[in-house]
C-alpha positions in Angstrom: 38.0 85.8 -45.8 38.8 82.4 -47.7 36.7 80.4 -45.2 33.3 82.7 -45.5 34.0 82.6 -49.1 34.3 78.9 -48.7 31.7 78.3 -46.4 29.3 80.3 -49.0 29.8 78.2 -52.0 29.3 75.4 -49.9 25.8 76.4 -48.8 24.9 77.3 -52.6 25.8 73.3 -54.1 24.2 72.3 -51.4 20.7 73.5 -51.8 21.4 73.8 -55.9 21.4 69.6 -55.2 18.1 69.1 -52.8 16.6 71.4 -55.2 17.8 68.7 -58.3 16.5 65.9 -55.9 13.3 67.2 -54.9 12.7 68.1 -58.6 13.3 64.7 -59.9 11.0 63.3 -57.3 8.0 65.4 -58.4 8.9 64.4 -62.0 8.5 60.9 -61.0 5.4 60.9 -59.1 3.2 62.9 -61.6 4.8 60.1 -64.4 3.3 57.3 -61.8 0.4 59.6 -60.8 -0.2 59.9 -65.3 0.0 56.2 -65.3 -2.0 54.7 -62.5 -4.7 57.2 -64.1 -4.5 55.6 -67.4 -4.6 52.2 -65.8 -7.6 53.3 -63.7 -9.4 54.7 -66.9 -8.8 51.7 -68.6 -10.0 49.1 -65.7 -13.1 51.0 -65.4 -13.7 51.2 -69.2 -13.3 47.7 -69.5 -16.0 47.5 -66.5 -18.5 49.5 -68.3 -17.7 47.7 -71.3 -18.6 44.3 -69.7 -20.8 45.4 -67.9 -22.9 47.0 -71.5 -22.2 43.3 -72.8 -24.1 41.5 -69.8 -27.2 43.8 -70.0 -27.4 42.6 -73.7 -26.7 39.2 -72.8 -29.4 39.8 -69.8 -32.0 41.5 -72.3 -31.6 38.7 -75.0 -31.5 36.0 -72.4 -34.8 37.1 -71.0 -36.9 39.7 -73.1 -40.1 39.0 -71.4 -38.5 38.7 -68.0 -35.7 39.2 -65.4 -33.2 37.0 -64.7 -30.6 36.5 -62.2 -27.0 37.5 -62.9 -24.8 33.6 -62.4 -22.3 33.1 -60.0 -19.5 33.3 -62.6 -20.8 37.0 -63.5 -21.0 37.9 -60.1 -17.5 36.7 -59.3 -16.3 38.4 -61.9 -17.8 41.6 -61.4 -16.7 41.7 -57.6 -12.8 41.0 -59.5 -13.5 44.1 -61.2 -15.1 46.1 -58.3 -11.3 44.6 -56.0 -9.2 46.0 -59.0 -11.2 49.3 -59.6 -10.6 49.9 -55.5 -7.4 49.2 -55.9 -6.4 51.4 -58.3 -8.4 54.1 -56.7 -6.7 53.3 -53.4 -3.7 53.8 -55.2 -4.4 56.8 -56.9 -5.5 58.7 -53.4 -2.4 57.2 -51.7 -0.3 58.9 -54.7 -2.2 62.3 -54.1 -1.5 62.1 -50.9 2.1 61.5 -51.4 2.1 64.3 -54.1 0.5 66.6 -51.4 3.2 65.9 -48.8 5.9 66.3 -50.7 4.7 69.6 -52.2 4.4 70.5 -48.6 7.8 69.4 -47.6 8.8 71.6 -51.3 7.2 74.6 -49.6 8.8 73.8 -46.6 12.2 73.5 -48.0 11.8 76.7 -50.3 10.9 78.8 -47.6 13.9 77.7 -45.7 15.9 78.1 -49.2 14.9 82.0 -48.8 15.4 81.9 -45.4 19.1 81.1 -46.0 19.6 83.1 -48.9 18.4 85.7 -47.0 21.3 84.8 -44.2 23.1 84.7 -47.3 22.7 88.1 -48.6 23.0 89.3 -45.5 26.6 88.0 -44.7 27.7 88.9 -48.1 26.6 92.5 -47.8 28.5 92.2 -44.5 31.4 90.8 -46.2 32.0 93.5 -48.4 31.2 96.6 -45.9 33.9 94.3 -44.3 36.2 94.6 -46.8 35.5 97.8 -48.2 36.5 99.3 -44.9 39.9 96.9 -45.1 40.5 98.1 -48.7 40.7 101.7 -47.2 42.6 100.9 -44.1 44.8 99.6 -46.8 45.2 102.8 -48.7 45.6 104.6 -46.0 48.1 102.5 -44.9 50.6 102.9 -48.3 50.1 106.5 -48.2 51.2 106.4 -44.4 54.0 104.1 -45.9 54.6 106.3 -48.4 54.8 109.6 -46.5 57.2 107.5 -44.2 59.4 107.0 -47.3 59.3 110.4 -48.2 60.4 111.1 -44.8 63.1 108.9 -44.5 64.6 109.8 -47.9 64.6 113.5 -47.3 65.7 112.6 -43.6 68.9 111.1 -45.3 69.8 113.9 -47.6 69.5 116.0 -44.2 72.2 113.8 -42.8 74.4 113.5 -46.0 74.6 117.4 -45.7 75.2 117.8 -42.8 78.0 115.5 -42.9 79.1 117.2 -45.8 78.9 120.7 -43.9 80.5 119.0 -41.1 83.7 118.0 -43.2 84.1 121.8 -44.5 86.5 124.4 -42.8 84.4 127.3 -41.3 84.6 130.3 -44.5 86.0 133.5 -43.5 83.4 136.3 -43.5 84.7 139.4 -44.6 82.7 142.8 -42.7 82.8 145.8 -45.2 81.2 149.1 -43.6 81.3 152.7 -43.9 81.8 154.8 -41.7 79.4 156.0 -38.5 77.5 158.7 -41.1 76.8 162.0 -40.0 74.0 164.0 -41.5 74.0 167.3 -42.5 71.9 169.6 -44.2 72.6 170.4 -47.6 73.9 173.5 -48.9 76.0 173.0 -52.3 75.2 171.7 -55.7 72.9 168.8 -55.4 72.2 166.0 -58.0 69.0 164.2 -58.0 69.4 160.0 -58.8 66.0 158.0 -59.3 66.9 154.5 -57.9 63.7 152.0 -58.8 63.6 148.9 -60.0 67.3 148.1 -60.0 67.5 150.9 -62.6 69.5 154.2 -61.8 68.9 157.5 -63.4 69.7 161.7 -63.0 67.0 163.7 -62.9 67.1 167.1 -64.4 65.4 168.9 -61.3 67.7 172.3 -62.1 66.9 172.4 -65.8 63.1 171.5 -65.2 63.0 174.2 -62.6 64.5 176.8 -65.1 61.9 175.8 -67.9 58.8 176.2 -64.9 60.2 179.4 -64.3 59.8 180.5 -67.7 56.4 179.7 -67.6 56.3 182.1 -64.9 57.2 185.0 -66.8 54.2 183.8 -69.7 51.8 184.0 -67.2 52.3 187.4 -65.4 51.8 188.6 -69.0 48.5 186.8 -68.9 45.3 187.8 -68.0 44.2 184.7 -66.2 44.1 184.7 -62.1 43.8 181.8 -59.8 45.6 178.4 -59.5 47.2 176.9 -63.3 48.9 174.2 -64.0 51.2 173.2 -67.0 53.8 170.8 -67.5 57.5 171.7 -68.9 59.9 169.3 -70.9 61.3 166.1 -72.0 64.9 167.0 -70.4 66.8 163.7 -70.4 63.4 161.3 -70.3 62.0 163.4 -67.6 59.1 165.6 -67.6 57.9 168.0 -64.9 54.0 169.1 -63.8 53.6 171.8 -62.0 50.7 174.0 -60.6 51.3 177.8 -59.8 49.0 180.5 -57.7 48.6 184.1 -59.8 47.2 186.9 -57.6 47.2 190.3 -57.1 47.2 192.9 -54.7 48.6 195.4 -52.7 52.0 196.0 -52.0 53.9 198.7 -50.2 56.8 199.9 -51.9 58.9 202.9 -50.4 55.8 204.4 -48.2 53.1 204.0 -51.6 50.9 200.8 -52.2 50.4 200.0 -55.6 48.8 196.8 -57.5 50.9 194.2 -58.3 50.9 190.8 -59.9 52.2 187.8 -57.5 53.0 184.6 -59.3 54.3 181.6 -56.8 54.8 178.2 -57.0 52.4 175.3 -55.8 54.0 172.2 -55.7 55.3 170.2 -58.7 56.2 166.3 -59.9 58.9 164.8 -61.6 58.9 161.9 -63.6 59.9 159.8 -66.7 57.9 159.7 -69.8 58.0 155.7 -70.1 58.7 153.0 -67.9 61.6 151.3 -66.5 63.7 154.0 -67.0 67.4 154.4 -66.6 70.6 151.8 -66.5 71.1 149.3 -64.6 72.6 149.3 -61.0 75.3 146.9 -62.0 76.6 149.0 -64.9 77.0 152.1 -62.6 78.5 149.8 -60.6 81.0 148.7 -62.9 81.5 152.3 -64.2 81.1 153.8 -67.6 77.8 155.1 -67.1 75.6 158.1 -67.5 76.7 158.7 -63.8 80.1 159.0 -64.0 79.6 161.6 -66.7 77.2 163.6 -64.5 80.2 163.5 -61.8 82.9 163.9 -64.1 84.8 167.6 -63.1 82.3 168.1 -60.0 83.7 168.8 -56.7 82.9 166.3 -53.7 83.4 168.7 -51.3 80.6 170.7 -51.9 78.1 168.3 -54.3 75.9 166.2 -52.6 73.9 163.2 -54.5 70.3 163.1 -53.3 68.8 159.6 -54.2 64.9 159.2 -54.7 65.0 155.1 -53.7 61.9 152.6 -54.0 61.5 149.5 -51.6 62.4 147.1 -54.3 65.7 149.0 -54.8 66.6 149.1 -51.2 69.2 146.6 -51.3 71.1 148.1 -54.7 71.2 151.4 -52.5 73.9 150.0 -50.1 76.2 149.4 -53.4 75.5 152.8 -55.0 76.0 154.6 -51.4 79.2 152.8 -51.6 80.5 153.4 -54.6 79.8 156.8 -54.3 81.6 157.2 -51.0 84.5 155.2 -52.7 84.5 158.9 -54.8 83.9 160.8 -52.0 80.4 162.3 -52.4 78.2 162.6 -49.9 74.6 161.0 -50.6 71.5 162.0 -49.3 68.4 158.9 -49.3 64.7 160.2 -50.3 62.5 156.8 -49.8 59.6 157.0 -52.1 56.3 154.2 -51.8 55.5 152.5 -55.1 53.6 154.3 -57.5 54.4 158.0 -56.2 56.7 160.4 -58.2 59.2 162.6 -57.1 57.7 165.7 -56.0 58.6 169.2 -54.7 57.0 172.6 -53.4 58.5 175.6 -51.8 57.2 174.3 -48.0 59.3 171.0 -48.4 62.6 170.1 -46.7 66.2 169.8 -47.9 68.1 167.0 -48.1 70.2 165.4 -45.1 73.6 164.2 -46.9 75.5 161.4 -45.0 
């Protein structure tokens, strides 16, 4: 790269001086070319000048006649006629010179542009060259870098695995309940609500007796056909419901008669705000609304149904445990995200393990 660079400013002094040279050498010969042509002018003035004074001299000489021009005139004149010769011999020879060094000028400027073309040419070459250097470059210290990168993390591997290496194996301790064996449920039941990390007892019994005092409002009402109503707050929770009023016939002791049917369509529990509830930790820990709940009830025949979400899955295992640990059975209801607990008389009971 140093020697093109070189070789380059090189060929630039270089024609920068024959340019100077040739320059001065014009300068000169139109200064020579200026002054032969004054000379010239002046000879052939002075000529015309003598030549004016001998036609006088003739015309005084010899008014009535011509006369002869003497041997000194004529020798004279012919000195005159030499010089004037001369000095146009001189001047052509000059223009002639002038015309081949302009030549020789066009010659070398057209070989000027030749090379500066050549010139050009190589530089342009010359920095496509070392663009595409300056990017193998870069992409040489990132590789370099990565590298580094590479070998640093590669080291921390090693200084942790030595580290590992150099510890004594833990002992793993393997807590498990028991093989569980479902069975249908039968006795009290109490309804948890397990989302979000937060545990909390719904009211389903107390909800249910409030819907079933709607009942009783609308047999007294006029109004057929499928309602629906909503019944609480009990304990943050509130419950929707929809019923089915009809009538019709019935058979009682051999005799139909009208009568008024009022059943249950299906209803949902949940909490008026979310989260809702305490968290898993403190009913871990005890001293929480669920102990209280449990507090005086039998194990034996009370079975805790839990209503669990996926992102609670994992706080399940320590609730199941500590309720075994108090020797309830517990029943899990897995709900999807964003659907509340629901109920209707064609569902299923719970399974307690």
């Amino acid at each position: 790269m140093s020697g093109n660079r070189r070789n380059r400013t090189t060929i630039e002094l270089g024609h920068d001086s024959f340019l100077d040279i040739v320059a001065n050498l014009v300068g000169i010969l139109i200064i020579l070319v200026v002054i032969l042509g004054a000379q010239s002018t002046a000879v052939i003035e002075e000529i015309e000048e003598q030549s004016r004074d001998e036609t006088v001299v003739e015309n005084i000489v010899d008014i009535d006649g011509a006369e002869y021009a003497t041997d000194q005139q004529m020798s004279k004149l012919a000195q005159q006629s030499m010089r004037a010769a001369a000095a146009q011999a001189e001047s052509n020879r000059l223009e002639r010179l002038v015309r081949q060094y302009d030549s020789e000028l066009e010659a070398r400027s057209r070989q000027r542009a030749m090379l500066l073309d050549l010139l050009n040419e190589a530089q342009a070459a010359w920095e496509s060259g070392k663009q595409e250097l300056d990017q193998k470059q870069t992409l040489a210290a990132a590789r370099l870098r990565e590298l580094q990168t590479a070998k640093s993390e590669l080291s921390k591997l090693e200084g942790e695995r030595r580290r590992l290496e150099g510890q004594a194996e833990p002992v793993v301790s393997v807590e498990h309940l028991p093989t569980p064996m479902a069975k249908t449920v039968f006795g009290d039941e109490i309804h948890l609500r397990l989302k979000g990390n937060l545990v909390s007892v719904v009211p389903v019994d107390r909800l249910v007796d409030e819907i079933k005092g709607d009942f009783k409002r609308v047999v007294a009402g006029t109004r057929d056909g499928d309602l629906d109503g909503a019944v609480g707050p009990v304990r943050g929770y509130v419950a929707r419901y929809v019923m089915n009023k009809s009538r019709g016939l019935t058979s009682n002791s051999g005799r139909s008669q009208m009568a008024t049917r009022v059943q249950l369509v299906g209803m949902t529990l949940e909490p008026l705000a979310e989260p809702h509830g305490q968290s898993i930790d403190k009913v871990l820990n005890g001293s929480s609304e669920l102990d209280i709940e449990l507090a005086g009830r039998n194990p034996g025949n009370t079975t805790i149904t839990v209503w669990v979400y996926p992102d609670s899955f994992g706080a399940f295992r320590g609730l199941k445990e500590r309720l075994y640990a108090k020797g309830f059975a517990t029943a899990a209801r897995p709900l999807p995200m964003g659907r509340p607990i629901s109920g209707s008389p064609q569902g299923s009971r719970s399974s307690a393990q």
